[in-house]
C-alpha positions as CSV (number, residue, x, y, z in Angstrom):
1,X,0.0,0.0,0.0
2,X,2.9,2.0,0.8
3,X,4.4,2.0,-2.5
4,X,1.4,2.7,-4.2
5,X,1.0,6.1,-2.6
6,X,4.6,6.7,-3.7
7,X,4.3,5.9,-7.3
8,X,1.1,8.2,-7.0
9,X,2.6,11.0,-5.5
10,X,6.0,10.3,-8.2
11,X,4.0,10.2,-10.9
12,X,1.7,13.2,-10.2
13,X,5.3,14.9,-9.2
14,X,6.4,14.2,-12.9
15,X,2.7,15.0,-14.4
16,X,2.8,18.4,-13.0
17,X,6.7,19.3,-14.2
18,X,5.8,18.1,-18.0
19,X,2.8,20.3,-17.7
20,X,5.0,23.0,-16.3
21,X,7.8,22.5,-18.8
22,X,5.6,22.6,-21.5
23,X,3.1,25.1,-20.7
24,X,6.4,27.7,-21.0
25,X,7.8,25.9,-23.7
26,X,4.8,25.7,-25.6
27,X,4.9,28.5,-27.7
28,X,8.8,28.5,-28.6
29,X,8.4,24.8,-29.4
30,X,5.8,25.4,-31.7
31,X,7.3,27.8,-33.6
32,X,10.9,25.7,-34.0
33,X,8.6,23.3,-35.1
34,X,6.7,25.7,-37.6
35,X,10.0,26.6,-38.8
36,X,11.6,23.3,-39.1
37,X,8.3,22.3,-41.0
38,X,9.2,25.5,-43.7
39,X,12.4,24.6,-44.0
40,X,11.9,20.8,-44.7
41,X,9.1,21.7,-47.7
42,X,11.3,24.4,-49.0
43,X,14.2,21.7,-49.9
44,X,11.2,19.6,-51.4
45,X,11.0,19.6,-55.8
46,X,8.3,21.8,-56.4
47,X,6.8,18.1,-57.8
48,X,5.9,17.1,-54.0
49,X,2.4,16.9,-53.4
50,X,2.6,19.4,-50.1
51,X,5.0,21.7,-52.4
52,X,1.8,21.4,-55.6
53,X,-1.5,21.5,-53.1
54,X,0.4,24.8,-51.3
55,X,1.0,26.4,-55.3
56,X,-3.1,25.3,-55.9
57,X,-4.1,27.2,-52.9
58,X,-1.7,30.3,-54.0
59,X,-3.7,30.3,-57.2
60,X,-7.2,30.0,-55.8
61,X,-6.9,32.7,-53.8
62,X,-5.8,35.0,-56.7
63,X,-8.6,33.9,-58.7
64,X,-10.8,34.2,-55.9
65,X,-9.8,38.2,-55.5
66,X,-10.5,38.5,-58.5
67,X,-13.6,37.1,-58.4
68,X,-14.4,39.2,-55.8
69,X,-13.4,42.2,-57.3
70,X,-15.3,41.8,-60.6
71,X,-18.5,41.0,-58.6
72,X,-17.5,44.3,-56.5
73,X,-17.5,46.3,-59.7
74,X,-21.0,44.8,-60.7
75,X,-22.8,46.3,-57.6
76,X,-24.5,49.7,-58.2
């Protein structure tokens, strides 16, 4: 019984410093990771799927402003 309470309180003792560690390091980590992410797709051939769906998206949105701007022009 003993050594149950001790692994409890050891592993809520480890729980709460991940949480700690991580709730500081949250943000920082994330954007290493972002970066990191940036970096690796930037090294990709532009005929990588992530590299092609990213240049698809690129071109929707310009076709959507114009879009938008034609309908824009429409309105009295």
């Amino acid at each position: 019984m003993r050594r149950l309470i001790v692994l409890a309180v050891v592993a809520a003792g480890i729980r709460l410093a991940i949480r700690k560690m991580v709730e500081s390091e949250g943000p920082a980590m994330r954007e290493r990771c972002s970066e990191m992410c940036d970096r690796m797709l930037a090294n990709m051939p532009e005929s990588f799927p992530p590299n092609r769906m990213m240049a698809d998206l690129d071109a929707l949105k310009e076709k959507t402003g114009r879009i938008l701007e034609l309908l824009e022009e429409r309105q009295p």
